[in-house]
C-alpha positions as a Markdown table, in Angstrom:
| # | Residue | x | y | z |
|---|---|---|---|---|
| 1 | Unk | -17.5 | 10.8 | -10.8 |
| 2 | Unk | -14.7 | 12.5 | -11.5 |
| 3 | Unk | -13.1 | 13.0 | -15.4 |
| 4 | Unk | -9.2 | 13.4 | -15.6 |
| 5 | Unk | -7.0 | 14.6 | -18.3 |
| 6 | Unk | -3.4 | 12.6 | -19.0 |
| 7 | Unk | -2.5 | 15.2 | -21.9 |
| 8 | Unk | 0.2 | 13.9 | -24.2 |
| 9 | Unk | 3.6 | 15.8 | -23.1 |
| 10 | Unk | 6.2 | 14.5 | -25.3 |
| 11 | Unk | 6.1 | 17.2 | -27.9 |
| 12 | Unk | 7.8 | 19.5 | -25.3 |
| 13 | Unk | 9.4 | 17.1 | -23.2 |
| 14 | Unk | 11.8 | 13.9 | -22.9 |
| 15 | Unk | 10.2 | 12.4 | -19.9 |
| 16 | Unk | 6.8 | 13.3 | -18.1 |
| 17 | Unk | 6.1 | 11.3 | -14.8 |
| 18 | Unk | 2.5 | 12.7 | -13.5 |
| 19 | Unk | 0.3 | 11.7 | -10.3 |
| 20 | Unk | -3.1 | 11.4 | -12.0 |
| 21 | Unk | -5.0 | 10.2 | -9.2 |
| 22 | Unk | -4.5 | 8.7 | -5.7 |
| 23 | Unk | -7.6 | 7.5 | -3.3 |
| 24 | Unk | -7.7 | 4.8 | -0.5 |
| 25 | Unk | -4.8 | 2.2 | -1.5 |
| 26 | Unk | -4.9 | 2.8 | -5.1 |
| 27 | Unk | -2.4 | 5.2 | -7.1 |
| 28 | Unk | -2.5 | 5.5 | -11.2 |
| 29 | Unk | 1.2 | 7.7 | -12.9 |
| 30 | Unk | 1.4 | 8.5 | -16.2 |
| 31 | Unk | 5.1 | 7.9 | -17.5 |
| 32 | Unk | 5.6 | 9.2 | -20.5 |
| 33 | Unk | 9.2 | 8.8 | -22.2 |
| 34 | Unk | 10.9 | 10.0 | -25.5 |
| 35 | Unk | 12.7 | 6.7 | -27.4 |
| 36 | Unk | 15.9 | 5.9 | -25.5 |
| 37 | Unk | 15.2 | 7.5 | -22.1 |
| 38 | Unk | 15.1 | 5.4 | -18.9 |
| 39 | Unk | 13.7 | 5.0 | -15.6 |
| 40 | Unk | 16.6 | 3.6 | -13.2 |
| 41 | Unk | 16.1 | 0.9 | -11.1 |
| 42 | Unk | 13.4 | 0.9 | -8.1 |
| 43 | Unk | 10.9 | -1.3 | -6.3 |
| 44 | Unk | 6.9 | 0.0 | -4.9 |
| 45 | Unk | 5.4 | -2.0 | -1.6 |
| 46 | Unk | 2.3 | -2.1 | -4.0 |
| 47 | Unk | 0.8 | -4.8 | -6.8 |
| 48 | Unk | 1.8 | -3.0 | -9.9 |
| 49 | Unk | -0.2 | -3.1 | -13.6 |
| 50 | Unk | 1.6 | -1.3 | -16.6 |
| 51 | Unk | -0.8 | -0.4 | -19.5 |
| 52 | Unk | 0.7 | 1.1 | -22.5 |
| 53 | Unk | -1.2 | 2.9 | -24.6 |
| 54 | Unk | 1.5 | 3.6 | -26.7 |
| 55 | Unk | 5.1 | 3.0 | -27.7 |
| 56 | Unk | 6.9 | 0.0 | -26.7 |
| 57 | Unk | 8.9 | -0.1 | -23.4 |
| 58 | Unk | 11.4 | -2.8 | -22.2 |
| 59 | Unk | 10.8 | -3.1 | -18.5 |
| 60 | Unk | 13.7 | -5.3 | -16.5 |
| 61 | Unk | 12.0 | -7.1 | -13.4 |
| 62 | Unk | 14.2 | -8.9 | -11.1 |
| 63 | Unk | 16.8 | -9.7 | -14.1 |
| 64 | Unk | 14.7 | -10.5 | -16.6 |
| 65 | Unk | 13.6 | -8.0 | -19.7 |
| 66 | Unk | 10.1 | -8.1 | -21.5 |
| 67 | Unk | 9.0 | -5.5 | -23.9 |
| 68 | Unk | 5.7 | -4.0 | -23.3 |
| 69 | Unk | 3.4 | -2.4 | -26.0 |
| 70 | Unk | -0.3 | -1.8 | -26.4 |
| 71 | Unk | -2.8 | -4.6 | -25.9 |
| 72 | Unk | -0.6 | -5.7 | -23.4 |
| 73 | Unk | -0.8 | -5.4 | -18.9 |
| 74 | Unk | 2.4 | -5.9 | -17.2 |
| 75 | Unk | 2.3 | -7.3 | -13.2 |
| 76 | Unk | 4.7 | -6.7 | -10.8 |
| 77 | Unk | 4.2 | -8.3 | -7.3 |
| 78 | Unk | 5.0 | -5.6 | -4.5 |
| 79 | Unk | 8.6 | -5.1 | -4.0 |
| 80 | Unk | 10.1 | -6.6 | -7.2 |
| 81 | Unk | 13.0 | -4.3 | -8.6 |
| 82 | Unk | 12.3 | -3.0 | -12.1 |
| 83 | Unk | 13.2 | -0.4 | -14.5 |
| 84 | Unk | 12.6 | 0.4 | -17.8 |
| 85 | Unk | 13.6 | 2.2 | -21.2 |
| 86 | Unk | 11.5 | 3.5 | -23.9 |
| 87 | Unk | 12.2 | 1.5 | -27.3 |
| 88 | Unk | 9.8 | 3.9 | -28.8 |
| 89 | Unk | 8.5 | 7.2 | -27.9 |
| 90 | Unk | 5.8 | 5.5 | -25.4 |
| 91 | Unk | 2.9 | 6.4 | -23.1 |
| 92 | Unk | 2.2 | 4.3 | -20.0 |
| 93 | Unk | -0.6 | 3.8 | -17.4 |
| 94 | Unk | 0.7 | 2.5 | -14.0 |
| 95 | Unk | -1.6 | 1.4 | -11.5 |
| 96 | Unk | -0.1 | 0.6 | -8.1 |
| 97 | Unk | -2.0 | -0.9 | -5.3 |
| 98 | Unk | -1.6 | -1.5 | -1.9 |
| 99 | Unk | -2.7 | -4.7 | -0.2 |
């Protein structure tokens, strides 16, 4: 068992984008963005589930724009081009993993 801190960074920062953990095909980021800031366009070879445990993001997939907020999962099918920006200040889990 293994206990890992994603410490809140946005009182310092705009954007915070940290690795917390990566084992076998599995990998979980933190993203966590200031209100207005983006993440450009880009695509994983990975099934991908956005958590957000707080904020509200609008995440573009393929064309097509859904805002994300808490009590919500996102999926993304391996190589589908997405991007986002933060409507809110927002704090996202993303879990990507490889078939």
């Amino acid at each position: 068992m293994e206990l890992i801190a994603a410490p809140y960074h946005l009182n310092d920062k705009a954007k915070n984008i940290q690795p917390i953990l990566n084992v076998e095909k599995t990998k979980i980021i933190n993203i966590q963005l200031q209100q207005g800031e983006t993440v450009p366009e880009h695509a994983v070879d990975a099934d991908v589930a956005i958590i957000a445990r707080s904020g509200k993001v609008n995440f573009t997939v393929e064309g097509k724009t859904v805002e994300v907020s808490p009590q919500q999962v996102l999926y993304m099918a391996p190589l589908e081009k997405h991007s986002l920006a933060a409507v809110e200040a927002s704090d996202l889990m993303v879990v990507q993993t490889k078939r």
